[in-house]
Backbone as numpy.savetxt, mean C-alpha at the origin, in Angstrom:
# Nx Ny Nz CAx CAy CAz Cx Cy Cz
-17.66 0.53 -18.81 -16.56 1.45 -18.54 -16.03 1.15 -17.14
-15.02 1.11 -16.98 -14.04 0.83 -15.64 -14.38 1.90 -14.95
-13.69 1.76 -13.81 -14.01 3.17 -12.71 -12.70 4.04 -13.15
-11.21 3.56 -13.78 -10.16 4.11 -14.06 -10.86 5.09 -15.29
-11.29 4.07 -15.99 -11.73 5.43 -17.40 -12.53 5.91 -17.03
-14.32 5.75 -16.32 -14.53 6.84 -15.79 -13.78 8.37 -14.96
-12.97 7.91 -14.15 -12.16 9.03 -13.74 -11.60 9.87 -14.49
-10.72 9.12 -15.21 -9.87 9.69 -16.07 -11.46 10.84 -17.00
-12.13 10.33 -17.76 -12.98 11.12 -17.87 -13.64 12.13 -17.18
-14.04 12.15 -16.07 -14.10 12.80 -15.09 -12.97 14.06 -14.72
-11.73 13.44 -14.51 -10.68 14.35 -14.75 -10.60 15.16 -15.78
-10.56 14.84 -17.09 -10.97 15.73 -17.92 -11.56 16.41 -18.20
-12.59 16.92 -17.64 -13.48 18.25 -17.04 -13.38 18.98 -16.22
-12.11 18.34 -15.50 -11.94 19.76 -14.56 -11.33 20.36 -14.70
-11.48 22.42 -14.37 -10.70 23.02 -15.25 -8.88 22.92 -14.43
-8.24 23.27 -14.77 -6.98 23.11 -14.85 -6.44 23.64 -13.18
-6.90 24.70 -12.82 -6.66 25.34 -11.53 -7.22 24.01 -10.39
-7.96 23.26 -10.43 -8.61 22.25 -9.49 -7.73 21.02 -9.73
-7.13 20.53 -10.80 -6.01 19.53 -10.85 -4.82 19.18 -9.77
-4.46 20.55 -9.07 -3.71 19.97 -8.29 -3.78 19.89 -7.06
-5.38 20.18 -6.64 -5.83 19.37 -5.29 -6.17 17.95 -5.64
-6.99 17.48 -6.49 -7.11 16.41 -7.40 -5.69 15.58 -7.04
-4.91 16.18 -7.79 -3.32 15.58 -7.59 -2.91 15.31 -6.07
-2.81 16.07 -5.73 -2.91 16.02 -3.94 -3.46 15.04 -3.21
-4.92 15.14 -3.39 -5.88 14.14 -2.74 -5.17 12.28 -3.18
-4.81 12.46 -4.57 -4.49 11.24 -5.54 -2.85 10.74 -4.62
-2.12 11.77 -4.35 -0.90 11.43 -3.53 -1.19 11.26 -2.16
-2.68 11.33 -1.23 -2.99 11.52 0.35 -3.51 9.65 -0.25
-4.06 9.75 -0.62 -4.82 7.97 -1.06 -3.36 6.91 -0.85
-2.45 7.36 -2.23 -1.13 6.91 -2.51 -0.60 6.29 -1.05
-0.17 7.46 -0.53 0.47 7.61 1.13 -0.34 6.80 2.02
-1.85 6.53 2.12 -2.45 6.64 3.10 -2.80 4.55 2.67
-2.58 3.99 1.44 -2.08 2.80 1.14 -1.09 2.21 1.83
0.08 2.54 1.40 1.42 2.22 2.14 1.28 1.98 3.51
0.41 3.39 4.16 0.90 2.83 5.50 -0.39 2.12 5.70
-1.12 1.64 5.48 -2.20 0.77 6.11 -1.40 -0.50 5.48
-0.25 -0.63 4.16 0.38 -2.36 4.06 1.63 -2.48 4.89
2.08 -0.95 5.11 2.78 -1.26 6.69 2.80 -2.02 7.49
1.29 -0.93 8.14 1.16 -1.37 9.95 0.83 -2.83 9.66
-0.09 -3.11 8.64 -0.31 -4.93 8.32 0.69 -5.70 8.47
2.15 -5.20 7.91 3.28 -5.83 7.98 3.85 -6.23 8.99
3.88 -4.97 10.49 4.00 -5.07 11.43 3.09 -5.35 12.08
2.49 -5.85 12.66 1.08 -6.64 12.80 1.74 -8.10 12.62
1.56 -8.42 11.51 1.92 -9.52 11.10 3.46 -9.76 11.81
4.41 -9.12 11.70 5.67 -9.58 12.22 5.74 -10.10 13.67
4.64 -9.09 14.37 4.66 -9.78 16.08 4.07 -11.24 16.21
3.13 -11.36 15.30 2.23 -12.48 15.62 3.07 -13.88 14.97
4.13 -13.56 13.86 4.88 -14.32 13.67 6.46 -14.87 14.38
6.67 -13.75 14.76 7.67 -13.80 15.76 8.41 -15.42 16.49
6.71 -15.77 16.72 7.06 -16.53 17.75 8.12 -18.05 17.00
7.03 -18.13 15.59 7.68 -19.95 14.44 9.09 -18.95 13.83
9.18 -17.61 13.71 10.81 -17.53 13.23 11.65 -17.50 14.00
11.53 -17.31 15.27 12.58 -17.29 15.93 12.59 -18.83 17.05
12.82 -19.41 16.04 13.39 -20.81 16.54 14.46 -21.77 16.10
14.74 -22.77 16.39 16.13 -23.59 15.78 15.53 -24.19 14.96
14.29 -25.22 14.70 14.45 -25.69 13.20 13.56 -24.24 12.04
13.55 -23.17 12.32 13.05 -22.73 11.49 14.66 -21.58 10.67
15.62 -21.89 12.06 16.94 -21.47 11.42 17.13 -22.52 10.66
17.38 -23.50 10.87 17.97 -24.74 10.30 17.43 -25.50 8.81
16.25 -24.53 8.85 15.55 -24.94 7.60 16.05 -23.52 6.48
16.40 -22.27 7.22 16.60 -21.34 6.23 18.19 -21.02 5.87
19.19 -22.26 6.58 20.54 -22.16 7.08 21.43 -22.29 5.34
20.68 -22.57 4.46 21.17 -23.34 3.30 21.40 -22.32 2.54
20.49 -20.92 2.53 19.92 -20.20 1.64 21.14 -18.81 1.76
């Protein structure tokens, strides 16, 4: 059994009033993804900075 169908099983036992902290917690995870592929993004953009901002790396993307 996967950890998805475990959950999902799991979910299905709880009674109905506890679902939408469940839900909650499931949208704080969601949110709390994004920004950790964010800041990675930016992270990454400084350290690249330096090979895009040059003339043959314009000159190679000049076509497109």
């Amino acid at each position: 059994m996967s950890n998805k169908d475990a959950f999902i099983k799991e979910i299905e036992q709880i009674p109905e009033p506890f679902l939408e902290e469940v839900l909650d917690f499931v949208h704080f995870l969601k949110a709390k993804i994004t920004k950790e592929r964010l800041d990675t993004a930016i992270a990454s953009e400084s350290s690249l900075k330096k090979d895009w901002l040059n003339p043959e790396e314009d000159g190679a993307w000049q076509s497109l």
